[in-house]
N, C-alpha and C positions, 0 to 999 in steps of 0.2 A: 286747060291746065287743071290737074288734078287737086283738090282742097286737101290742104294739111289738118284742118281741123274738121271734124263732123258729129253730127249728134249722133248719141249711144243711143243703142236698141233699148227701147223699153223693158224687157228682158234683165241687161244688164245694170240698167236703170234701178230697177227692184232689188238686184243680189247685190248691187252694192251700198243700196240702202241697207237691208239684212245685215250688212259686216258690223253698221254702224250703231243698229238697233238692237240684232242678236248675238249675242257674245256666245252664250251656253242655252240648255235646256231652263236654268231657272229665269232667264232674261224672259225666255216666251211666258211662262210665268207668271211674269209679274205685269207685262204688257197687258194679257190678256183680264188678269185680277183686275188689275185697273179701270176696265171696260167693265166687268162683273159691276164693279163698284158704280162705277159714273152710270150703270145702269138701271142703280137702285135697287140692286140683289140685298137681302136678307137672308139667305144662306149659298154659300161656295163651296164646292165640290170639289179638291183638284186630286187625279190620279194619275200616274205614272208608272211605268215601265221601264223598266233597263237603266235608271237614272236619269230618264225622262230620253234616253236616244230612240227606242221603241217607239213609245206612245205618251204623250200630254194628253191629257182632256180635262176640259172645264167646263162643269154645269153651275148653270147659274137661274136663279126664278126673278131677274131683274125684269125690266120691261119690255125686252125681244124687241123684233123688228120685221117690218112685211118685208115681200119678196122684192120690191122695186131697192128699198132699203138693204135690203142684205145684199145685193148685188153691186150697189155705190161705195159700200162700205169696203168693200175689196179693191175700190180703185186708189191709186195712192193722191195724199191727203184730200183726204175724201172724209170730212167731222160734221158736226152735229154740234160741236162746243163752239164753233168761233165763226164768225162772219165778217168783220171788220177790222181794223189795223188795231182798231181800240180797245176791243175783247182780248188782243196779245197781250196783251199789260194790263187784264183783270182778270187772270185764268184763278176760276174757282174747283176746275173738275181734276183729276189723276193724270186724263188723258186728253189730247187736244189736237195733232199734229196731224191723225189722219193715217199714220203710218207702221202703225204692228203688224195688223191682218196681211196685207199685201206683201211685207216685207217678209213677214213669217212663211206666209202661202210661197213666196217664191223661194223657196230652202226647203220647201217638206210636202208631205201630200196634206192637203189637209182639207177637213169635212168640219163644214159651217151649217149648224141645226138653229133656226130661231122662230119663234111664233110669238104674235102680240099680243096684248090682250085683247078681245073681241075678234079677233078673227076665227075662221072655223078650224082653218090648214093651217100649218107650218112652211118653211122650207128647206130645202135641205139641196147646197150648193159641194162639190167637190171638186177640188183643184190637184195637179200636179207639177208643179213649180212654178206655180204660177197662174196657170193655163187653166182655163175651168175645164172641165170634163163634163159634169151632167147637172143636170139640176134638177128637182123631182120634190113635188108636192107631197107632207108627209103630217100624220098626225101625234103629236106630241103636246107636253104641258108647257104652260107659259113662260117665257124663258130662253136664256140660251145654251147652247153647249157647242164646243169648240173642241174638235179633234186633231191633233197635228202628228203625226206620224211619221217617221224614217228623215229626222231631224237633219240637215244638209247630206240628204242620200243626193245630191249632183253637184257637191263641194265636196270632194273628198277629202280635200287638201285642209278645208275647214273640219271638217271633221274628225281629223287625224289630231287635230288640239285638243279634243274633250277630253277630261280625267277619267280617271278610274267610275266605275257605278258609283260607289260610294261616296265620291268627292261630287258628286254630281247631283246626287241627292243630299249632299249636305248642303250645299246653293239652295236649292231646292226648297228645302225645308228653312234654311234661314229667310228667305223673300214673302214666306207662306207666316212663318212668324210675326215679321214688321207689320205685314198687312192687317193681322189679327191683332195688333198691338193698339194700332192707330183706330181699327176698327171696332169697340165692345161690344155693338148693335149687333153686329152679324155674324151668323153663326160659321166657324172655315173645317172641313174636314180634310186631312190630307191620308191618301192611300201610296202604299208603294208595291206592286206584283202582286195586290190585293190585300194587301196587310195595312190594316189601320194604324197611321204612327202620331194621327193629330186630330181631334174631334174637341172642340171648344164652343159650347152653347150660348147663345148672346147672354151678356153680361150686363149689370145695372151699372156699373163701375168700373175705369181703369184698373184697382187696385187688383179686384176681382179676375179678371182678365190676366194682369200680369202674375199674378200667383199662378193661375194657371197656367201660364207659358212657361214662368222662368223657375216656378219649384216654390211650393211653401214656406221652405226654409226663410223664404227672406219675409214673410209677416211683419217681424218684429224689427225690421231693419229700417222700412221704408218708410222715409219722409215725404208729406205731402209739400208740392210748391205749388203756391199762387198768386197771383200776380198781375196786375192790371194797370194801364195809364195809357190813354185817347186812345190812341190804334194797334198801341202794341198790348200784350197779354201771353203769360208765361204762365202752364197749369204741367204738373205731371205728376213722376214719382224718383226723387233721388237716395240712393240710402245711406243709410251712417259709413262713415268713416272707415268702419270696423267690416264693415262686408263690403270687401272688394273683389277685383278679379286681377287675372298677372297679363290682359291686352285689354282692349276696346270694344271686343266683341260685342259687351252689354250695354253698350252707350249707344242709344236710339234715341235719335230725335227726329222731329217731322214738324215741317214749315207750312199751315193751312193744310192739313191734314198728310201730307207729303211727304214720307222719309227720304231725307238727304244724309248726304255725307261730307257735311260743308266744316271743315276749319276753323274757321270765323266760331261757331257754335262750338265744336269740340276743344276750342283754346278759353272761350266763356264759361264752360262747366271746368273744366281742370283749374280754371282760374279761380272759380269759385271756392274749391277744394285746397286754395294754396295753404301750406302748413299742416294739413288735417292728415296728408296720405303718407304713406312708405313711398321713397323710389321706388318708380317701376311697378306700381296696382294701381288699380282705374275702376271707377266706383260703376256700381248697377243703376244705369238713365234711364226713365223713358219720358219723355219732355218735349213737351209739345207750345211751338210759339205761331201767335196767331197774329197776323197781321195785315192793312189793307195792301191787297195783291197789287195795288200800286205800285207799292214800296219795296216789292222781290220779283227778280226776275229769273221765274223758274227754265226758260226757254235759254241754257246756256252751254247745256248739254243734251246727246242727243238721247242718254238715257235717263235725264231730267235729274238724278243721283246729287245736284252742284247746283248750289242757287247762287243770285249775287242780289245782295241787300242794298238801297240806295243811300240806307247809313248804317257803315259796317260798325261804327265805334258805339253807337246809340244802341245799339243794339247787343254787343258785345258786352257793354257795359249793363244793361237793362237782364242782360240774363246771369251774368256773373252774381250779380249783385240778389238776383232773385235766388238761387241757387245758396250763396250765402247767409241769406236771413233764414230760408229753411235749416240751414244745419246750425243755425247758432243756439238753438237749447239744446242739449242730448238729449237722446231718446230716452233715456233710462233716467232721467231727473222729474221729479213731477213738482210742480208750484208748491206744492203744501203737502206736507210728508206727514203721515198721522202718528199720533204720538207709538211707541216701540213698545214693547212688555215692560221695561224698567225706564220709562222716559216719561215725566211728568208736563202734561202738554201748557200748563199753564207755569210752569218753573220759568224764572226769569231768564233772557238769553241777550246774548252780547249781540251789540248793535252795530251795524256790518255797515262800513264809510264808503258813499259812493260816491263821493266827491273828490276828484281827480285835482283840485287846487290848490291844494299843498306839493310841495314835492315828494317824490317816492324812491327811497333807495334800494335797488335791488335784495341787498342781501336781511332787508328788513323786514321782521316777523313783529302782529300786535302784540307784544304782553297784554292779556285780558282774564281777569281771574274768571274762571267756568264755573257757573249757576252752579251750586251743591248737589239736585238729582243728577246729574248727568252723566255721572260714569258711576259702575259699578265699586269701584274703591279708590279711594283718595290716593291712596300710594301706589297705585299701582303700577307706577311707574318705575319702582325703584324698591323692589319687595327684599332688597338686602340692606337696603340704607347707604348703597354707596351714592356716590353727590349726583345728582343729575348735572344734566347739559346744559349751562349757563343761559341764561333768554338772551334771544337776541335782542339788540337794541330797536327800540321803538316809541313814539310817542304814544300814550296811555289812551285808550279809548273810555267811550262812557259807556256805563251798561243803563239798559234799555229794559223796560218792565213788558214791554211790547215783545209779543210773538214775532219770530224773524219768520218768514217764509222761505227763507233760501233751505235746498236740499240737504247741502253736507253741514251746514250748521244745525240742521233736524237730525242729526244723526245722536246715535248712544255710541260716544265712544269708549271702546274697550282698550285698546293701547298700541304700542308698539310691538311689530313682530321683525327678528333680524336687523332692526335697527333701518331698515328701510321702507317698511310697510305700514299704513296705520291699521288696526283692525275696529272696525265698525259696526251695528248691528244696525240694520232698518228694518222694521215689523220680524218678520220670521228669519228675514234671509242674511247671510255673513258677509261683509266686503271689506275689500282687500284693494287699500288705498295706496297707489305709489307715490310715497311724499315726493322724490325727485320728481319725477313729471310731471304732478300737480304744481309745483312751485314753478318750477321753470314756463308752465304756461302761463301762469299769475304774471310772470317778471317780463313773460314776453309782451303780451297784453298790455301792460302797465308802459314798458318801452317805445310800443307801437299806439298808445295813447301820448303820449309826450311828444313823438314825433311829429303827427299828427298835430299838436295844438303847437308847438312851436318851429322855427324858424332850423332848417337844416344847414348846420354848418359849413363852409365852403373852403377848399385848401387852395389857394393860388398854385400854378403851376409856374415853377422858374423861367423853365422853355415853354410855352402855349406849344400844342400841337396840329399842323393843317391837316386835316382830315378832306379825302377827297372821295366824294358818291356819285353812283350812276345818278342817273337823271330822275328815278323815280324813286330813289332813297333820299335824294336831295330836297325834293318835294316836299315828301313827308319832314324831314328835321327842319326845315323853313316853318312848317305847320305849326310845330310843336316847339319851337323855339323855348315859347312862355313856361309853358310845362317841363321840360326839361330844367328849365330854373328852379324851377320852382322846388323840383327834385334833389338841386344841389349842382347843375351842372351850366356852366355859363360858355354859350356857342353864342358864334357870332359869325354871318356869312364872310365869306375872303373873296368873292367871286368864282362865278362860274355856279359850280356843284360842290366847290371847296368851303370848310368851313374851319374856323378856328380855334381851337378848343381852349379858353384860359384858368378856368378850374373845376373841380370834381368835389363830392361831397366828403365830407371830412372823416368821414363814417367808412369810406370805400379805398383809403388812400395803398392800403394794402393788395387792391386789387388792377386789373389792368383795366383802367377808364376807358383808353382808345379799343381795345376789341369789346369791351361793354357798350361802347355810346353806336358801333357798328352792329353789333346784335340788336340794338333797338333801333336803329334805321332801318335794317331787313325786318323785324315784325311790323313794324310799322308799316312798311310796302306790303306788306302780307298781308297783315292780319287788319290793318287803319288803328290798332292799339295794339301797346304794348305794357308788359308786367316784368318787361326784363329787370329794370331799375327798381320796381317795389322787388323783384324778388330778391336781387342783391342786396339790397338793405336790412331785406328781411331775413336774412342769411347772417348778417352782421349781427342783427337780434338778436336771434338764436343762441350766435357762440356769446354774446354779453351775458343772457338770460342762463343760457347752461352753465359757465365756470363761476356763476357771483348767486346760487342758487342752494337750497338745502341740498344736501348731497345724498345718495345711498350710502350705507354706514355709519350714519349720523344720527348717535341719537340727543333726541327731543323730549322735551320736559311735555305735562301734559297741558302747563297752559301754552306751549307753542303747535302741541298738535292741533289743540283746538284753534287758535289762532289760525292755522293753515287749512283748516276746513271753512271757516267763515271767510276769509279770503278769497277759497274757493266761488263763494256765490257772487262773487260781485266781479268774474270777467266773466268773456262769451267764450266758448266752444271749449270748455272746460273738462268735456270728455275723450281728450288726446291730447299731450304735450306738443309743443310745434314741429317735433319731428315722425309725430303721426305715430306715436306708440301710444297704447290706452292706458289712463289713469286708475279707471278703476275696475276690480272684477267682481261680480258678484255669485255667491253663493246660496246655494236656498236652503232651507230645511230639509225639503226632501231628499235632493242630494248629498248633504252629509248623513243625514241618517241611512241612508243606500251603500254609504262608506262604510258603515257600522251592521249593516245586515241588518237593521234596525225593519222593520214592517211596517 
């Protein structure tokens, strides 16, 4: 009787590992960088042809390999990284499985050069789908270099999906980026039809490195993170607020040196960012978390791109949170502002309340009378004598003989422009103060402090609503039971996966709770946390803090402008309003005198 089932040829063994391994030209790529790397290269060479369908090659001066070795290495998983079940679940290298070379080899012709150090000879192995052809003793420098040539010439079918040249060497070149991102030590040249499109010398510093990748321009933008607690450790570079992009394409991150494209991570950095961005812009990352390889398991896909964390929320949370303390000063505020051309540094300054235990009413500004140097003219608010803008109500603050350190209280104020702008001088340069947006993040702040220290109000629901989840949304809302209360939302199991909803935060009554508390059951399955519920809230804030807030076309007396600057230094991220527009702008001397043809 003839057997229904039979083992596949070795052969097809190989190509249908290839399908899984190689996608495109930049897939070989990065498989074989990877090896570069784990091999302890110092400088990478990659060259390409026709968008890499022609010709790949990689030279590399890592540690090579003798002829017994170069020849095991072609068998499939066939490594050098792992030996036991227990090294699976401690992989520290790129590359581990055994399975580029072989897979590649069997989709292209391809020529393997490697020499060790100490040996006299080289070798130098060539395959055709597979299939060695010759093998031949050769003299070359220490190192390796990898040829792959006529990329699935015996998959046409595979082949007939490759893009355009150009789309192929943009793969290409983005995989040649990451690598150089993660890597500063080593130096990466990248050629195309013999044209240099990327030559990057090792670097003392990320910073360094990433200027060079991603354009100068961003110098001034980029925040350093860091960050450390037992096992875990968050170090990189994320930038202001204010320098974004309109996709993701600049958010790289990498797990033990490892660029991934993991979810979990890219919901922790956007989470980080909540309130800071425009819909629809996604900030420049490059962010690197380090942790023992106990705790991630890279081995979950076959092109290793997907990791899974054994605590998705500790981790979620450990980097949001990292991400957030980097942006909470602006870049553009310094602790101590030196005194201005007309700003006397030792003139008395109002003394800024950071004591959140009083209550605070949104539409409330300090009255506080402003130290006499501090603006260029007493009236200048009102240089016709018609009535200024009534103060708003507030309790009286004390003035303080003590220098304030905060930035916008360091400032020389010059006055109002248009009724919505304040104008300021620091040292040489002009700024250009949007009271609305400055206030409204004061009021957010201040609301999102209240919340925070007090108890969120609950609205019963007349009818309780059953609520019914899969099995692993169910899961998760059992979890988080505590925490959803705690949010303002009181569930309680009904049996089964069913649950019963009997009320919603008091804050949200305007919104629909039941596809809210189901959005946060699916990230939860997703993500093991969720910011659905801070985001709605924090939505709620928003429009509180925007209609009960100084307005544009409003004008201000000058001890309420100054009030509104000293305000300014006593919440965080004070350089964007909650809805991610900038507060303030600044102007230099040079460039207004460049307005004026001035020399």
């Amino acid at each position: 009787m003839k057997h229904r089932i039979q083992l596949l040829p070795e052969k097809l063994c190989n190509q249908i590992a290839a399908g899984e391994v190689v996608e495109r030209p930049s897939s070989v790529v990065k498989e074989l960088v990877e090896n570069s790397l784990d091999a302890g290269a110092t400088e990478v060479r990659v060259e390409v042809e026709k968008g890499g369908r022609s010709l790949i090659r990689i030279v590399d001066n890592g540690c090579g390999m003798g002829r017994e070795d170069a020849f095991l290495s072609l068998e499939r998983h066939a490594t050098s990284k792992i030996r036991t079940d227990e090294d699976l679940f401690a992989i520290r290298t790129l590359g581990f499985r055994g399975e580029a070379l072989p897979s590649i080899a069997a989709v292209s012709r391809l020529t393997l050069r490697t020499r060790e150090k100490g040996s006299l000879e080289g070798v130098e192995i060539y395959l055709e789908g597979g299939t060695v052809r010759r093998a031949d003793a050769i003299g070359m420098p220490c190192g390796t270099t990898i040829e792959v040539r006529n990329l699935f010439f015996n998959l046409p079918a595979r082949r007939k999906f490759l893009r355009r040249e150009e789309t192929e060497l943009g793969h290409i070149g983005d995989v040649v980026t990451k690598m150089a991102l993660a890597r500063p030590d080593v130096q990466f040249k990248l050629s195309h039809n013999g044209r240099s499109l990327l030559d990057v010398y090792r670097h003392d510093s990320l910073r360094e490195r990433t200027l060079a990748l991603l354009g100068r321009t961003l110098a001034s933008d980029l925040v350093v993170v860091e960050r450390g607690e037992g096992d875990l450790k968050v170090t990189g570079l994320v930038s202001q607020p204010s320098s974004t992009r309109s996709t993701t394409s600049a958010m790289f991150s990498f797990v033990n040196g490892r660029y991934v494209r993991d979810r979990v991570i890219q919901h922790a950095i956007l989470d980080g960012y909540r309130n800071l961005l425009f819909k629809g812009r996604y900030p420049v990352v490059v962010l690197f978390i380090e942790l023992d390889p106990q705790l991630v398991d890279v081995n979950v896909h076959p092109t290793k791109h997907e990791v899974r964390f054994r605590e998705q929320s500790l981790v979620h949370d450990f980097i949001a949170g990292s991400v957030r303390d980097a942006l909470r000063p602006a870049a553009w505020l310094k602790d101590e502002a030196p005194p201005g051309p007309h700003q006397d540094a030792s003139a008395p300054r109002a003394e800024v309340p950071r004591s959140m235990s009083a209550p605070w009413s949104p539409m409330s500004l300090p009255s506080v009378p402003p130290p006499a140097p501090r603006f260029e003219a007493r009236e200048a608010a009102d240089p016709f004598g018609s009535p200024s803008a009534p103060p708003l109500s507030l309790p009286e603050q004390k003035v303080s003989s003590e220098t304030s350190a905060g930035f916008f209280s360091s400032l020389t104020l010059i006055g109002q422009f248009g009724q919505s702008y304040l104008l300021c001088q620091d040292g040489e340069d002009l700024l250009l103060i949007d009271q609305h947006a400055a206030h409204e993040r004061i009021g957010f702040e201040r609301l999102k402090e209240q919340l925070r220290r007090g108890n969120i109000e609950r609205q019963a629901l007349l009818f309780p609503d059953v609520l019914e989840f899969d099995f692993r949304q169910a899961a998760q809302v059992q979890e988080h039971v505590n925490d959803l209360y705690r949010l303002g939302f009181e569930v309680e199991p009904f049996g089964g996966n069913s649950f019963v909803l009997k009320a919603v935060p008091q804050l949200l009554h305007k919104a629909d709770p039941v596809a809210l508390l189901r959005d946060v059951a699916g990230e939860l399955a997703q993500i093991g946390q969720s910011g659905k519920l801070e985001e709605a809230l924090d939505q709620v804030l928003i429009l509180m803090a925007c209609h009960t807030m100084v307005r544009a076309n409003q004008k201000l007396s000058l001890l309420q402008m100054q009030a509104l600057l000293n305000e300014m230094d006593t919440v965080d991220f004070k350089g964007h309003c909650p809805h991610g527009r900038p507060v303030m702008q600044r102007l230099s001397r040079g460039e207004i005198e460049k307005m004026f043809k001035r020399t």
